[in-house]
C-alpha positions as CSV (number, residue, x, y, z in Angstrom):
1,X,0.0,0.0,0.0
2,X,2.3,2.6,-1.2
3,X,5.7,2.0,0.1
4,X,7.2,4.9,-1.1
5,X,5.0,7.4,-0.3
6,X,6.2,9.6,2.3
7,X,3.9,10.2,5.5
8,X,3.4,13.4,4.4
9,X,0.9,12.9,1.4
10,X,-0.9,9.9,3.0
11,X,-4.0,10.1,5.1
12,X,-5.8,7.0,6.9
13,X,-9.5,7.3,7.0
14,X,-11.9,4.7,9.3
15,X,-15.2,4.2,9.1
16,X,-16.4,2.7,11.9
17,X,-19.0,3.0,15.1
18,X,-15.9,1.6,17.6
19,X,-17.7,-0.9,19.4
20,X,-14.5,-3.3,19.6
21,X,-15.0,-6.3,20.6
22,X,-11.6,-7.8,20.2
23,X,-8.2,-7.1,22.0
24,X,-8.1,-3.0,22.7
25,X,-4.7,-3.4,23.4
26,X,-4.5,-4.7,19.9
27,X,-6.2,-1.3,18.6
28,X,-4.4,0.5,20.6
29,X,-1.1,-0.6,19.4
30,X,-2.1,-0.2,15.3
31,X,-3.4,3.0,16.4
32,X,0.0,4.3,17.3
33,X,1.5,2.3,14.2
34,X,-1.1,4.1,12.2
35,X,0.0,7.2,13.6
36,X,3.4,7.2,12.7
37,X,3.1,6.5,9.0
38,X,0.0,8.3,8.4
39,X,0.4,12.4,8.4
40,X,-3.6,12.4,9.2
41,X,-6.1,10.1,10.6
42,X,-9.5,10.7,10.5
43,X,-12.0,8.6,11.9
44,X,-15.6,8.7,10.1
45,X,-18.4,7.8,12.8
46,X,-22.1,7.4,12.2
47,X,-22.9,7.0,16.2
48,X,-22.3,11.3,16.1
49,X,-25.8,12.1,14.4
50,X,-26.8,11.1,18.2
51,X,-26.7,14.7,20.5
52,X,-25.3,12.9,23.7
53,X,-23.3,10.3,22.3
54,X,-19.7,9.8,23.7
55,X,-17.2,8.1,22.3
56,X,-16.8,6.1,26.0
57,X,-16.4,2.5,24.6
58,X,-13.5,1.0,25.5
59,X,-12.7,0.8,21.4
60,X,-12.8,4.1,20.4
61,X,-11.7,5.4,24.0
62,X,-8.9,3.6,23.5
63,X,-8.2,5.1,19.4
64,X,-9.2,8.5,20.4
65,X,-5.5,10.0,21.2
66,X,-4.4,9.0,18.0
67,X,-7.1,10.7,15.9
68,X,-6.9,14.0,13.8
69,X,-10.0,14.5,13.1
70,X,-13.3,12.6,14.4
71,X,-16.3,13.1,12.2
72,X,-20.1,12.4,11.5
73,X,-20.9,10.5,8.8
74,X,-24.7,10.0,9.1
75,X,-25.8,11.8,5.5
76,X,-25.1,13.8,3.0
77,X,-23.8,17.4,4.3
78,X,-21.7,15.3,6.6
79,X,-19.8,13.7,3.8
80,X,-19.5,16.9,2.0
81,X,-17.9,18.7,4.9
82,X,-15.3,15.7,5.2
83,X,-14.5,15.9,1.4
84,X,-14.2,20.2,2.6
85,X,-11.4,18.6,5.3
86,X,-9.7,16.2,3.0
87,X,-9.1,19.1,0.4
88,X,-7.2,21.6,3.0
89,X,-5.3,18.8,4.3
């Protein structure tokens, strides 16, 4: 997955509600891998079209420190504003 291209041009983005089920420790640890050879991450979330949600699952608490930017992803003018992200990046 692009070897050669520097950390600088690549950005990691995750689509997912973080309820992990598996090893944390195991996130956490790619996290931090991801981090290092990724000059962004940003994590797309559809659980923020809630008012009160919190990202307090032991799977996205553990990912949180390692995220750029943490988005909704719930409908259209969502997306658009992460495209909006993507292009000043």
């Amino acid at each position: 997955m692009g070897e050669n291209l520097e950390k600088k041009s690549r950005i990691l983005v995750i689509l997912s509600d973080g309820w992990e089920k598996g090893d944390v420790e195991m996130l956490k640890k790619q996290m931090i891998i991801f981090k290092k050879g990724f000059k962004k991450i940003i994590w797309l979330n559809p659980n923020l079209k809630y008012d009160n949600y919190e990202p307090l699952c032991m799977g996205m608490a553990a990912a949180m420190p390692y995220i750029d930017y943490f988005l909704p992803c719930h409908n259209l003018k969502n997306l658009e504003a992460f495209i909006e992200i993507i292009k000043k990046i």
